[in-house]
C-alpha positions in Angstrom: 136.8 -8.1 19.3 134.0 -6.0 21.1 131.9 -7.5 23.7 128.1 -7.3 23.0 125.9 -7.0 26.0 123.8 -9.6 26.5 119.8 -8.9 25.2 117.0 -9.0 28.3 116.2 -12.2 28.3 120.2 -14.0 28.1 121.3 -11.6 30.7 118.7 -13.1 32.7 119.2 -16.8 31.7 122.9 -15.7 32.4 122.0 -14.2 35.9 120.7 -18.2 37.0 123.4 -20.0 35.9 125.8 -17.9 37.2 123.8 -18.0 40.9 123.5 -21.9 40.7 127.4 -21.6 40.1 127.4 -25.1 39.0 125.6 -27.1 36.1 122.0 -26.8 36.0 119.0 -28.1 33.7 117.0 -25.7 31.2 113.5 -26.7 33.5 115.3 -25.0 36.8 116.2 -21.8 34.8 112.5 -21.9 33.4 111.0 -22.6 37.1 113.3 -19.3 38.5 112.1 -17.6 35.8 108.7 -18.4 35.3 108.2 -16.8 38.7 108.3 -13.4 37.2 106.9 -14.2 33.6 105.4 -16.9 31.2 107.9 -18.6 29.1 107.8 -21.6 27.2 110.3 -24.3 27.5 111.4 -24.3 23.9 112.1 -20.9 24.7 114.8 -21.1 27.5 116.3 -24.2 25.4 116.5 -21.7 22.5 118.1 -19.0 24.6 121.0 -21.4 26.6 121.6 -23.3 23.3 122.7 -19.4 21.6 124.2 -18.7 24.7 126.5 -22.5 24.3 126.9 -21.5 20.2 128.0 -17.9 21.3 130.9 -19.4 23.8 128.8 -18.3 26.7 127.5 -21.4 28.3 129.2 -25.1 27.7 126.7 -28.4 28.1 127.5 -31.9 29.6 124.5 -34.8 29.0 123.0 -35.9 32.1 120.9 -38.5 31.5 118.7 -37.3 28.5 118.8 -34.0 29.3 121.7 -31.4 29.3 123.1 -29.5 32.0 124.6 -25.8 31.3 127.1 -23.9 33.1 128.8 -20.7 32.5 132.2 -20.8 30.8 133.0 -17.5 32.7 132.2 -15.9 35.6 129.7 -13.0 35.7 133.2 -10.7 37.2 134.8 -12.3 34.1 131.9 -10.5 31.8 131.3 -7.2 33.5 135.1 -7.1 33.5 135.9 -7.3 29.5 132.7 -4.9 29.3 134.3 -2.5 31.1 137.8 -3.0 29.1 135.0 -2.8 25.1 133.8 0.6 26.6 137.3 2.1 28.0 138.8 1.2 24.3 135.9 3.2 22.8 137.4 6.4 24.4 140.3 8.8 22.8 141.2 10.0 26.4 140.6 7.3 28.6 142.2 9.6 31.4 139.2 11.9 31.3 137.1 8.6 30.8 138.5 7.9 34.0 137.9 11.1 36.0 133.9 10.8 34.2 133.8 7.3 35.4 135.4 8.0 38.9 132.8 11.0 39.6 130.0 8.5 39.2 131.4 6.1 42.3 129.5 5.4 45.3 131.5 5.5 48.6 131.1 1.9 48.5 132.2 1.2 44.7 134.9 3.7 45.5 136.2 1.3 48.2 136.4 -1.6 46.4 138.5 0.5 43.5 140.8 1.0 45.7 141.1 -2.8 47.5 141.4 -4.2 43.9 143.9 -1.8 43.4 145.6 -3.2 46.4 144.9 -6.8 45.5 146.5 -5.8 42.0 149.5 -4.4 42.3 150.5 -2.5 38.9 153.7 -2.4 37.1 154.5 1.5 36.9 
């Protein structure tokens, strides 16, 4: 099953929750990011309640109000996006040599640590 990325607005409910990296109440997402925009409450609540239905966020009652947290990690996400858009290719080794062109020094680097850290089976 493909990964859909997420639309504007869940990709930046998503970027809160996974900063608080713990269970937080729809009013603190809506304060973060209310600095930047206008939004209603109803509308965050709609947006973290698709995000629970979709298997994004999970929910625990905290007094009357529920807290949300991320079932994965953001890593977790940008990971299995990676994997959808690899599996669209017919040659992922020239996939590969496009993607590897576009490194940064930096990005480079930590290719090659994770590779370390995750020793393959040849």
């Amino acid at each position: 099953m493909a990964l859909r990325q997420f639309g504007e607005l869940e990709a930046q409910v998503m970027d809160r929750v996974w900063r608080h990296n713990r269970p937080v109440l729809v009013r603190d997402v809506l304060y973060e990011l209310n600095t930047d925009r206008d939004l209603a409450y109803t509308t965050v609540l709609t947006v973290m309640e698709k995000l629970r239905r979709k298997g994004w966020l999970r929910r625990q009652r905290i007094g009357r109000a529920y807290a949300y947290e991320a079932v994965n990690s953001r890593e977790s996400y940008t990971a299995q996006l990676m994997c959808d858009a690899l599996a669209t290719s017919d040659n992922q080794t020239v996939s590969f040599v496009h993607f590897l062109e576009q490194l940064s020094q930096e990005e480079a680097q930590a290719l090659r640590t994770a590779l370390d850290v995750r020793q393959l089976p040849e």
